[in-house]
Steps between C-alpha positions, in 0.01 A plus 500: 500500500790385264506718191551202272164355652324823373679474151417188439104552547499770334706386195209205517182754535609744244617217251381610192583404142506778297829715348521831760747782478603505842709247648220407760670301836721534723734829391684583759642296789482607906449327795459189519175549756204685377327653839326795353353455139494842346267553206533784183410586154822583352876418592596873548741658771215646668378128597796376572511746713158516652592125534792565735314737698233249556791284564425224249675183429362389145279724222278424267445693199304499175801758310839334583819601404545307223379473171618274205491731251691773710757275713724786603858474328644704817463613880376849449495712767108470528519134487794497789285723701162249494768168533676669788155588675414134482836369615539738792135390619588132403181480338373240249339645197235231297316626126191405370366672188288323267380213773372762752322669200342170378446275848156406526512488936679856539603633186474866473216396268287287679542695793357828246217241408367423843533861584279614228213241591533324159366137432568243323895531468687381179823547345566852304760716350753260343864606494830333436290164394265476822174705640633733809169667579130431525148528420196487610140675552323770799216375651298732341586778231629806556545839315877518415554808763352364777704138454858756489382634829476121635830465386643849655321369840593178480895563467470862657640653205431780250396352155547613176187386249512465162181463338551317167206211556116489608379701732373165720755273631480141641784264318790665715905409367742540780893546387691659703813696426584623209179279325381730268598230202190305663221752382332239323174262511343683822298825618805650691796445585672543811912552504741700609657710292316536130750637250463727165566228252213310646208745478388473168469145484290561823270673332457309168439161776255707638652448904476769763802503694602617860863588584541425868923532555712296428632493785183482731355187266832291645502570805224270524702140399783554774288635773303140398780326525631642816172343637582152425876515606341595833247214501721259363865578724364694800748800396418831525429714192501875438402688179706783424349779291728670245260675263585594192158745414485293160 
């Protein structure tokens, strides 16, 4: 498969118009064949060199390199270390932040959605100008611990619950990441990483809240992703597992 051929689609499935931080595309330029497709959270040395290993052509990530508020002014020696692990391997490296979070097919999102058993999907957790996450409702209620055990089992993950809302849950928001902003307008929220300066405004909307990882709750938009790249080129795809334990 021609690596351009994969750019291209991708730059047209992940089109989304919203302002991001990262400078989602193509970031780094290999070979100009893509015959392995590997797939990560987070442009790190360890993937790129998990990548090698698994002797990858192109890799997608949701973390790139490079972000627009923190273009680097220099070659440091950690940033000659990841761009010489990439040019050694001649592999392609491809960003997408914001339109993994938010795509509707297999963002990290909708992928949390369908996980959870939620109906009735709609747009949630605005950011930057646009919704990223969603919403929707259980089946049935459920008491707020038993619903953070569906989501430890369904993303086999320890759970950290923060009980700030009713004891009953059915109208479920799903932001992953660092969504913690999103605590609003639902029975619980479901993220990634829930920080200090969002608890008390937790409580005083009355949402419960379960902090999955960060990492774990986007792990689900690339591995999504990898899917279709399979269906779509006939290219194999690997997921390679750098966990963070946050």
């Amino acid at each position: 498969m021609r690596r351009d051929a994969l750019v291209a689609w991708l730059d047209k499935e992940l089109a989304f118009e919203v302002e991001d931080e990262s400078c989602n595309g193509l970031q780094y330029q290999g070979l100009h064949e893509a015959g392995r497709v590997g797939l990560a959270v987070d442009a790190c040395l360890e993937s790129f060199e998990l990548a090698a290993e698994k002797r990858c052509d192109f890799l997608m990530v949701h973390h790139g390199l490079f972000w627009k508020k923190h273009l680097p002014e220099r070659i440091d020696a950690l940033l000659k270390a990841r761009l010489d692990a990439l040019s050694e391997s001649g592999i392609s490296l491809y960003a997408a932040h914001l339109p993994l979070d938010a795509h509707p097919r297999y963002g990290n999102n909708a992928e949390l959605f369908r996980l959870l058993g939620l109906k009735g999907k709609k747009r949630f957790a605005e950011y930057g100008g646009a919704s990223i996450g969603f919403r929707g409702v259980l089946p049935r209620a459920l008491g707020v611990e038993e619903f953070a055990e569906r989501v430890s089992n369904a993303l086999e993950a320890d759970v950290r619950l923060l009980c700030c809302g009713p004891e009953k849950v059915r109208e479920i928001g799903v932001c992953s990441g660092g969504g913690g902003f999103a605590a609003r307008g639902v029975d619980c929220l479901v993220t990634g990483e829930f920080k200090h300066s969002d608890f008390h405004e937790a409580v005083e909307a009355g949402v419960n809240v379960v902090e999955a990882g960060h990492y774990v709750t986007e792990t689900l938009g690339v591995k999504a992703l990898g899917c279709a790249v399979k269906k779509k080129f006939g290219v194999e795809t690997i997921f390679l597992d750098a966990p963070t334990g946050l």
